[in-house]
DSSP file (Angstrom, degrees, kcal/mol; ACC not computed):
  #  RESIDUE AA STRUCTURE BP1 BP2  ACC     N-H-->O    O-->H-N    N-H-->O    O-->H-N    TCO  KAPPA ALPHA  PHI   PSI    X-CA   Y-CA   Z-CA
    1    1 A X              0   0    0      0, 0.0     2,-0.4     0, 0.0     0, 0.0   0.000 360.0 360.0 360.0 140.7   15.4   28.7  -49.4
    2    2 A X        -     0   0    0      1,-0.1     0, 0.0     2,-0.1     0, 0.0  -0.872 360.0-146.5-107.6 137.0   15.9   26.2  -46.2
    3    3 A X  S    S+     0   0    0     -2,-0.4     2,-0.3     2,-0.0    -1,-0.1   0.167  70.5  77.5 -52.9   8.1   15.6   22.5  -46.6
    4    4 A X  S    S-     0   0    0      0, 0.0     2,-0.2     0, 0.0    -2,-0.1  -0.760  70.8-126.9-138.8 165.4   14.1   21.8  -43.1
    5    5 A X        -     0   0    0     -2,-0.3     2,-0.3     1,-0.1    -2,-0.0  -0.664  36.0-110.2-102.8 146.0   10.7   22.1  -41.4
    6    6 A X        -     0   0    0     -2,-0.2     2,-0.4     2,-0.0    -1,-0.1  -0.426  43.2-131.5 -69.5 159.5   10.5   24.3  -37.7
    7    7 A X        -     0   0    0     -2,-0.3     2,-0.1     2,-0.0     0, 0.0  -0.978  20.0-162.2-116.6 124.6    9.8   21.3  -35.0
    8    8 A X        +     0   0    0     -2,-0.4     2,-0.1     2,-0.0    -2,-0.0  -0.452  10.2 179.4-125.6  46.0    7.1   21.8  -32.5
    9    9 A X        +     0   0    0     -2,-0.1     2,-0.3     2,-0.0    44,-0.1  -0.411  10.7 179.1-149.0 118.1    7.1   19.4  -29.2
   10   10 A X        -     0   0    0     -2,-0.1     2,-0.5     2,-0.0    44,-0.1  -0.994   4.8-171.8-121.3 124.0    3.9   20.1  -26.6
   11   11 A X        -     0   0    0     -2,-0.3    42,-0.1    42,-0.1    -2,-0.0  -0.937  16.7-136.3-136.4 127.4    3.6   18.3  -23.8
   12   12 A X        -     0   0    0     -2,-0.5     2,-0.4     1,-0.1    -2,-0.0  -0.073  16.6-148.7 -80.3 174.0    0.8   18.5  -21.7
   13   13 A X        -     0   0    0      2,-0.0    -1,-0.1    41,-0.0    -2,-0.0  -0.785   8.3-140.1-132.4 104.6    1.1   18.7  -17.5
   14   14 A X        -     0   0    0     -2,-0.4     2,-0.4     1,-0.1     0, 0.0  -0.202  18.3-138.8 -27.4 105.1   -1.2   17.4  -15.0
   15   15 A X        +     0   0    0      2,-0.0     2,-0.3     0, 0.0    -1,-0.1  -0.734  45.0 143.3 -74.9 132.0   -1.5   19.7  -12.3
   16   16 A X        -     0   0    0     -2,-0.4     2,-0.2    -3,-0.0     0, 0.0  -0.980  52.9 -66.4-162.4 165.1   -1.6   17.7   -9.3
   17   17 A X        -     0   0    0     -2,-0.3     2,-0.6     1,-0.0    -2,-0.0  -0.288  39.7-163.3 -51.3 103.1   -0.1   17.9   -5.2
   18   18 A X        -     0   0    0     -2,-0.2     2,-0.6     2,-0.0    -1,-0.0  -0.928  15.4-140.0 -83.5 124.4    3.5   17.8   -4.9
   19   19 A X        -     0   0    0     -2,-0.6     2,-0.4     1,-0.0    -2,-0.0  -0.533  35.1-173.5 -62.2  95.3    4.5   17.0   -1.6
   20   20 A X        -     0   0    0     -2,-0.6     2,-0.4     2,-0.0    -1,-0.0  -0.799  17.2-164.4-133.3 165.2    7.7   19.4   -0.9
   21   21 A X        -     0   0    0     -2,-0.4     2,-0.6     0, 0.0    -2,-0.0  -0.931  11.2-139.1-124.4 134.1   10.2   20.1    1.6
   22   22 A X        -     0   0    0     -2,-0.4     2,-0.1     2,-0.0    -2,-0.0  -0.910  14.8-176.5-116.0 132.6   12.8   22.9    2.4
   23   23 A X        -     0   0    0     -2,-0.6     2,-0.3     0, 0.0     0, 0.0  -0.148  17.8-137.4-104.0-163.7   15.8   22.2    3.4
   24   24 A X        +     0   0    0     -2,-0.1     2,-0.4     2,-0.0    -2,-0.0  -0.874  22.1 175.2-157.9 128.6   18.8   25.4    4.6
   25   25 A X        -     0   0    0     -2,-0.3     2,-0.7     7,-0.0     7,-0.0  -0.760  39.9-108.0-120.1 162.6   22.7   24.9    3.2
   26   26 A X    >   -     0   0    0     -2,-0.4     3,-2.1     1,-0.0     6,-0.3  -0.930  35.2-107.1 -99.1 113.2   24.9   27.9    4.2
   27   27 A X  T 3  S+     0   0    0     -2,-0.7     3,-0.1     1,-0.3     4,-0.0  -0.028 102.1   6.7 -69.9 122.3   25.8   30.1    1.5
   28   28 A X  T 3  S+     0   0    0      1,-0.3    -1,-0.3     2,-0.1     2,-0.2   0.399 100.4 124.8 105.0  -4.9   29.3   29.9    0.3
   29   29 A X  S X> S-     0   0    0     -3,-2.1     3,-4.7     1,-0.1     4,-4.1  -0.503  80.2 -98.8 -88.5 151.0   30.3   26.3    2.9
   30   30 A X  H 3> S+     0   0    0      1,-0.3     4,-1.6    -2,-0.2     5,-0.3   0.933 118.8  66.9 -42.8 -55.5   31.6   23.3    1.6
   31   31 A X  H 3> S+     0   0    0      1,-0.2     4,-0.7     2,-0.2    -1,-0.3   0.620 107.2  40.6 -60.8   1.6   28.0   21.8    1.7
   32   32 A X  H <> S+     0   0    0     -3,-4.7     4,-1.5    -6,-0.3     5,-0.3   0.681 111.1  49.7 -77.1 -34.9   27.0   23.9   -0.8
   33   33 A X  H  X S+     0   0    0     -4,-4.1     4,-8.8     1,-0.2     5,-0.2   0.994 119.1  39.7 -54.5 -57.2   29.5   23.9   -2.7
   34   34 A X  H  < S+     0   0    0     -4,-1.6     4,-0.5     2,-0.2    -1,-0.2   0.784 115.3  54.9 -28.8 -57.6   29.5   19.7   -2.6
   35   35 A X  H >X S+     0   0    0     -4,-0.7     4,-4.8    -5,-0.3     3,-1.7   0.990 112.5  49.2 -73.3 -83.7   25.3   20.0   -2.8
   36   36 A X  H 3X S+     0   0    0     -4,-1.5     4,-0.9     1,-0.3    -2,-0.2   0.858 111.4  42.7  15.6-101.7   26.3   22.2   -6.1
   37   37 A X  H 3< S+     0   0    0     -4,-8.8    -1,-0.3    -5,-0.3    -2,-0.2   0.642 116.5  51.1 -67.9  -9.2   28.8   19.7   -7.8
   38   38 A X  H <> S+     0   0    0     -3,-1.7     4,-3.5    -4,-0.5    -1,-0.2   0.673 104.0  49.8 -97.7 -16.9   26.7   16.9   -7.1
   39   39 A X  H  X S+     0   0    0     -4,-4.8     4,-0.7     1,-0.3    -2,-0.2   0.512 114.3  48.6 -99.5   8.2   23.3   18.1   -8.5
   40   40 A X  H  < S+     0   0    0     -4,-0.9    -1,-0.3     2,-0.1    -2,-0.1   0.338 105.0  60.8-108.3  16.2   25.1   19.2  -12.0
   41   41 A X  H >> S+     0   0    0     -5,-0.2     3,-2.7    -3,-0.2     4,-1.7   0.723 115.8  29.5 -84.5 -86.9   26.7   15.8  -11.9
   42   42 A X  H 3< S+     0   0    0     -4,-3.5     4,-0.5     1,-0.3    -3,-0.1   0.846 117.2  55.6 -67.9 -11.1   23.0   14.0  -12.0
   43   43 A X  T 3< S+     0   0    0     -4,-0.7    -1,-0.3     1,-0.2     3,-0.3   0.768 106.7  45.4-103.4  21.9   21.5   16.3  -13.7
   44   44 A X  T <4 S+     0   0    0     -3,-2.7    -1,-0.2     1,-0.1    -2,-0.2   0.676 112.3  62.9 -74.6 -21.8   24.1   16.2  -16.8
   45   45 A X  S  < S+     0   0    0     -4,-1.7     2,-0.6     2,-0.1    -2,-0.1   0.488  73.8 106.5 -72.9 -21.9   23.5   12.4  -16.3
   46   46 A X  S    S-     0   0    0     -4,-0.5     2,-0.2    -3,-0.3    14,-0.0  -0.770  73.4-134.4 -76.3  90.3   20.1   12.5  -17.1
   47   47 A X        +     0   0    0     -2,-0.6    13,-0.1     1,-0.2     3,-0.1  -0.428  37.1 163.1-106.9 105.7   19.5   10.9  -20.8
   48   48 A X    >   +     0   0    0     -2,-0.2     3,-0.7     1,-0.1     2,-0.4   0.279  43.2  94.1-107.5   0.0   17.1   13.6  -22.4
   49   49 A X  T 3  S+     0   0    0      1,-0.2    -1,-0.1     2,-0.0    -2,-0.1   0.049  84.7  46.9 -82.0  34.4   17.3   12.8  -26.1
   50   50 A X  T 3   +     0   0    0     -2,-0.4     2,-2.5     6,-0.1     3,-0.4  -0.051  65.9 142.3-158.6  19.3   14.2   10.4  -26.4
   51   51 A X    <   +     0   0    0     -3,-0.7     6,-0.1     1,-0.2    -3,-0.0  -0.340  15.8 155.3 -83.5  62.8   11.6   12.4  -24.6
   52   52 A X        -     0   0    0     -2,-2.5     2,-0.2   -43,-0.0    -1,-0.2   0.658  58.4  -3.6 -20.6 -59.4    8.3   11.6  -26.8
   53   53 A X  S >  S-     0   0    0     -3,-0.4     3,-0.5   -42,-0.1     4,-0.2  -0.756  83.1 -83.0-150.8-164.6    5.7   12.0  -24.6
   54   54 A X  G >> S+     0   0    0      1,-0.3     3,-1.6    -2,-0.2     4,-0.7   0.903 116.4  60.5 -87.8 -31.0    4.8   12.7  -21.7
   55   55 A X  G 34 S+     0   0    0      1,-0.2    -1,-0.3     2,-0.2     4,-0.2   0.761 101.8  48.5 -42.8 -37.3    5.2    9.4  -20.5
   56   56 A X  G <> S+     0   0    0     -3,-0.5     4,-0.6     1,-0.2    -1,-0.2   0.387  99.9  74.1 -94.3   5.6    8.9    8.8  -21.2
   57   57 A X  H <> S+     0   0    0     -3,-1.6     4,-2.3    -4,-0.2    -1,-0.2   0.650  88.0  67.3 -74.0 -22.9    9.2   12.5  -19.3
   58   58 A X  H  X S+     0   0    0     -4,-0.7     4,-1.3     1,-0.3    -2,-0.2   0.875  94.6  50.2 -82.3 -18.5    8.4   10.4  -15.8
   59   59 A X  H  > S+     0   0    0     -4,-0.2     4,-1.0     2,-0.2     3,-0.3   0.984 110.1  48.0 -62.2 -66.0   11.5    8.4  -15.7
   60   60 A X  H >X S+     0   0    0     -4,-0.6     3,-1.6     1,-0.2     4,-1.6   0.859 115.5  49.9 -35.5 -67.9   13.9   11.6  -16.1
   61   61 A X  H 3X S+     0   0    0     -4,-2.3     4,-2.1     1,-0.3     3,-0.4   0.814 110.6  48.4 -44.8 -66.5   11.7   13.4  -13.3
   62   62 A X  H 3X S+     0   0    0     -4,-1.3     4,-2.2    -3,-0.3    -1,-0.3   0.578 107.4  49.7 -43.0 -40.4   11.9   10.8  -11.1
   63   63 A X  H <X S+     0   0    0     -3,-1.6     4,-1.4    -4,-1.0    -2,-0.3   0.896 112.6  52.8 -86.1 -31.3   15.9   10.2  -11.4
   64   64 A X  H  X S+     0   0    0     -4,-1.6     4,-1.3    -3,-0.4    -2,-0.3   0.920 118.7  37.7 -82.5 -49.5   16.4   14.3  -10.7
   65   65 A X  H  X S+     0   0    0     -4,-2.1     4,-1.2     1,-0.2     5,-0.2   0.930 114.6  47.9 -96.9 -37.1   14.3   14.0   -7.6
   66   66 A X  H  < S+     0   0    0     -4,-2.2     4,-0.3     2,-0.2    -1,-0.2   0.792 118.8  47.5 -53.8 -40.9   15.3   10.7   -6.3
   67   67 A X  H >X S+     0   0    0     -4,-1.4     4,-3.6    -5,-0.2     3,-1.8   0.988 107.3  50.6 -45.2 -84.9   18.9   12.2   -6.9
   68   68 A X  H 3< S+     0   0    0     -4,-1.3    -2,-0.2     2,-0.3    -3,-0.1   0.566 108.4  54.2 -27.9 -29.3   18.4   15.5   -5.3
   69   69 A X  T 3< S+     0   0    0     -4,-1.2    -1,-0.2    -5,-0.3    -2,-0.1   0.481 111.3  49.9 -89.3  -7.6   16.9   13.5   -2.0
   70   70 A X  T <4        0   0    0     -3,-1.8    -2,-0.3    -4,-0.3    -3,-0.1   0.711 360.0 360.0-102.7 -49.5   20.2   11.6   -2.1
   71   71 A X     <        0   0    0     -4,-3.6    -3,-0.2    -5,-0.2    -2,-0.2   0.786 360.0 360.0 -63.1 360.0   22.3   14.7   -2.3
C-alpha cells in the first residue's frame, strides 16, 4: 500500500495576441552554437519550484523571453 496521494496542478491559459518575430541563425555556425549555450544557460536559471498559480507563472515567462531577446 503507498503512503502518498497522486498530485494534480492545472493551470488555466488566457489565449491572447502574442506579438512574434523570426529571426535566421545558420545551422551548425558558431552563432548557433553560442545562441544554443546561452538559451540553456537561462533557461536552467529559471527558479521553477514555487509556481502556484498562474500568477507566479508570469515572472518565469517573462525572464525566458526577456532572455531570449538578449541572446
Amino acid at each position: 500500500m503507498l503512503d502518498h496521494a497522486p498530485l494534480t496542478i492545472t493551470i488555466p491559459i488566457v489565449k491572447e495576441h502574442i506579438q512574434t518575430k523570426k529571426r535566421m541563425i545558420v545551422k551548425d555556425s558558431d552563432e548557433e552554437k553560442m545562441f544554443i549555450e546561452e538559451l540553456i544557460k537561462s533557461i536552467s536559471s529559471i527558479n521553477t519550484s514555487d509556481l502556484l498559480n498562474v500568477d507566479l507563472l508570469k515572472n518565469p515567462v517573462l525572464t525566458l523571453t526577456h532572455s531570449i531577446k538578449r541572446i
